[in-house]
C-alpha positions in Angstrom: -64.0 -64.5 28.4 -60.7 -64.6 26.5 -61.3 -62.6 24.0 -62.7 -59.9 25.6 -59.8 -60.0 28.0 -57.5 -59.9 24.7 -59.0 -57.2 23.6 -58.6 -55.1 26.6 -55.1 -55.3 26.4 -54.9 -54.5 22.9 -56.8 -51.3 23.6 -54.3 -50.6 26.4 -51.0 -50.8 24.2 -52.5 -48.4 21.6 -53.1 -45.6 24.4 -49.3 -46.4 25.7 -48.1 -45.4 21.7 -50.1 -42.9 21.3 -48.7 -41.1 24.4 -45.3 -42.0 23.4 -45.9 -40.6 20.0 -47.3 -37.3 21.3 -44.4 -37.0 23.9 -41.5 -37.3 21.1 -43.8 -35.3 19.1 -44.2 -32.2 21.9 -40.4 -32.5 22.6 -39.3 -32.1 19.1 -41.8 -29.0 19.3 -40.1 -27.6 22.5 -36.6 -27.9 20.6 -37.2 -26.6 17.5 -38.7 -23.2 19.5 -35.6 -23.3 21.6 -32.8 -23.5 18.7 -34.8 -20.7 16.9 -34.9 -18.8 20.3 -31.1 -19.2 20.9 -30.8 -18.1 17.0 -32.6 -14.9 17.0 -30.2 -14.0 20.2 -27.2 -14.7 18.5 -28.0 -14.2 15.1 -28.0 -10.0 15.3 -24.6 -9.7 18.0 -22.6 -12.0 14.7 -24.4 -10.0 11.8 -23.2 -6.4 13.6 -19.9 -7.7 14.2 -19.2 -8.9 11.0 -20.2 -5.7 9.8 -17.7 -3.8 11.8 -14.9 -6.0 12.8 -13.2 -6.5 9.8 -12.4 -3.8 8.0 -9.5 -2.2 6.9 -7.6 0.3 10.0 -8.3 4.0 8.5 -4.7 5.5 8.4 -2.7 2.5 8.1 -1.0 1.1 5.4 1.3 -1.7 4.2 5.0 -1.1 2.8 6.6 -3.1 0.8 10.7 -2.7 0.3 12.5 -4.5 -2.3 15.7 -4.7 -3.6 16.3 -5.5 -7.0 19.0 -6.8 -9.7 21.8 -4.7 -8.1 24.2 -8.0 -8.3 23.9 -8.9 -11.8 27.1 -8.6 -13.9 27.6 -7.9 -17.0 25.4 -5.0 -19.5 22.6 -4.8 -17.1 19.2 -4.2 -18.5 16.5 -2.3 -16.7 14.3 -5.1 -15.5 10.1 -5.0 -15.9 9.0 -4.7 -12.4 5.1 -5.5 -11.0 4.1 -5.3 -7.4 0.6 -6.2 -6.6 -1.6 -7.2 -3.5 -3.7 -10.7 -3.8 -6.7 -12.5 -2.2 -5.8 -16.1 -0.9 -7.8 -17.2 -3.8 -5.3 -15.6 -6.3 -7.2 -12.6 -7.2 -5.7 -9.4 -7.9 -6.8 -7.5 -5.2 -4.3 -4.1 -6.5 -1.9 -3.7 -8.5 0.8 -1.0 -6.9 3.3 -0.5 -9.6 4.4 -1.6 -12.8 7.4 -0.4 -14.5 7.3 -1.8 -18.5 7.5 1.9 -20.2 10.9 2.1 -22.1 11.6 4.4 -25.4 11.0 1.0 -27.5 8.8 -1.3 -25.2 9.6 -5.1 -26.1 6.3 -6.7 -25.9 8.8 -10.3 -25.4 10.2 -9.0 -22.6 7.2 -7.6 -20.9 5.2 -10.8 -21.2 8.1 -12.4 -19.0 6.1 -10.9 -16.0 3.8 -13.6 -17.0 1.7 -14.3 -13.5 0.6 -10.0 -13.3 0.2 -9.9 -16.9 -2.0 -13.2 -17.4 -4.3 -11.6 -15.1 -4.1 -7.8 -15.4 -2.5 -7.3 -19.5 -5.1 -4.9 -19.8 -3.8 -2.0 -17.3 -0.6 -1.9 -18.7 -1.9 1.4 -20.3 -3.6 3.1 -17.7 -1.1 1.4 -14.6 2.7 1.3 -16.0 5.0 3.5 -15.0 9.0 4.0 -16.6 11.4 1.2 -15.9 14.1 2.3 -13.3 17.6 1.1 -12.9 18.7 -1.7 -10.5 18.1 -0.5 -6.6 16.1 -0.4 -3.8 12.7 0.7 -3.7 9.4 1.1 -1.5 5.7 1.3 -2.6 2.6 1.1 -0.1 -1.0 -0.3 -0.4 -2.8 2.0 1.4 -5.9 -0.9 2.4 -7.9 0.5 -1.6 -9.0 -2.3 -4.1 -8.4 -1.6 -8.0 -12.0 -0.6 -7.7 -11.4 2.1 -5.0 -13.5 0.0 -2.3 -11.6 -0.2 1.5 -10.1 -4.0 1.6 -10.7 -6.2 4.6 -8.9 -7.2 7.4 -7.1 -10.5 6.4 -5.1 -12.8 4.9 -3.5 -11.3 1.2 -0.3 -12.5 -0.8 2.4 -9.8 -1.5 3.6 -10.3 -5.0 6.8 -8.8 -6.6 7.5 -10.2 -9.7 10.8 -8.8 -12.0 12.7 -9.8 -15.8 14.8 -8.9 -17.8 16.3 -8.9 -20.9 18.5 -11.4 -20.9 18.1 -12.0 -17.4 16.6 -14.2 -15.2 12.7 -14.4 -14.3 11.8 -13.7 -10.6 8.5 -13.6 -7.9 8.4 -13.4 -4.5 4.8 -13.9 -3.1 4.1 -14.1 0.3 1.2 -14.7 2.6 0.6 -11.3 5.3 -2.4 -10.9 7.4 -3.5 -7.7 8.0 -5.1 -6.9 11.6 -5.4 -4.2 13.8 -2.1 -4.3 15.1 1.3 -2.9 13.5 4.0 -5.1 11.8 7.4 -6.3 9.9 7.8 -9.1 8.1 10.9 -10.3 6.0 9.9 -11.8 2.4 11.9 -13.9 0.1 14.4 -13.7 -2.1 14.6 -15.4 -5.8 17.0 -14.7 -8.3 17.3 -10.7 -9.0 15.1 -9.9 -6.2 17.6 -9.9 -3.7 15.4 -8.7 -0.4 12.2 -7.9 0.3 9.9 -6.6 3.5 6.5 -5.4 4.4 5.5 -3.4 7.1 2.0 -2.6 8.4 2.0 1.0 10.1 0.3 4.3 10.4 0.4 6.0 6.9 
């Protein structure tokens, strides 16, 4: 009589784990079906705005204004200029302008612009322009990669990078995020690059 009374309840437990087990089983089931549900929804509305919201405003563009070397004293050389847009990684993303072409180039000199030229040495023949005397100047990025490809929408470091013979080495970079909307923003200053702007605006 005992044992088949111990039995019975043995039988009973198994039926109480097996439901258990089917009902964890069934709800894991019912969530799995509902995150992939709640997925395909979503999943489409992100991939077309990705596609669409960040890309560069056709018509707008980004000016950069610097002044440089118009304090320094003495026999003034004309400094070596380069003015490039990077990714927040530290890519070049374009280089603007370079001015290294002189009647005798110095390659010394030139390699003083040492963070454009440890990057991009190689365009110096298709990208440099004539060195120009001390002053004030403007160049644009116009939202085109080196490559010719639109940029992005985001964040990108102005760089403005200047030496000299016999002068002192200077950069400016500068974090900017590009958007939508129009902008101005005052850069720094460092050594013969005595001011410097950007501002985001219709072409």
């Amino acid at each position: 009589m005992t044992d088949t009374h111990h039995t019975g309840t043995h039988h009973t437990d198994t039926n109480v784990v097996a439901t258990t087990s089917s009902r964890r089983s069934f709800l894991g089931v019912l969530a799995a079906a509902t995150a992939a549900l709640t997925l395909s929804r979503i999943a489409p509305a992100q991939a077309a705005a990705a596609s669409t919201a960040h890309k560069w405003v056709s018509g707008m563009a980004l000016d950069i204004n610097f002044t440089v070397a118009t304090k320094a004293t003495g026999r003034v050389k004309r400094p070596f200029v380069a003015i490039w847009i990077e990714d927040e990684a530290g890519n070049t993303v374009r280089t603007l302008t370079v001015w290294v072409q002189q009647s005798r180039m110095n390659p010394r000199w030139l390699a003083e612009l040492r963070r454009w030229t440890r990057e991009n040495g190689g365009m110096v023949a298709t990208v440099s322009s004539a060195t120009r005397n001390p002053g004030t100047y403007a160049v644009a990025w116009d939202g085109k990669t080196d490559k010719g490809a639109m940029a992005t929408q985001g964040n990108y470091y102005v760089c403005i990078e200047a030496a000299r013979e016999h002068g002192p080495y200077s950069l400016v970079r500068e974090k900017v995020t590009v958007g939508t909307a129009a902008f101005k923003k005052t850069l720094g200053t460092n050594n013969d690059i005595e001011d410097s702007s950007v501002s985001f605006s219709k072409a």
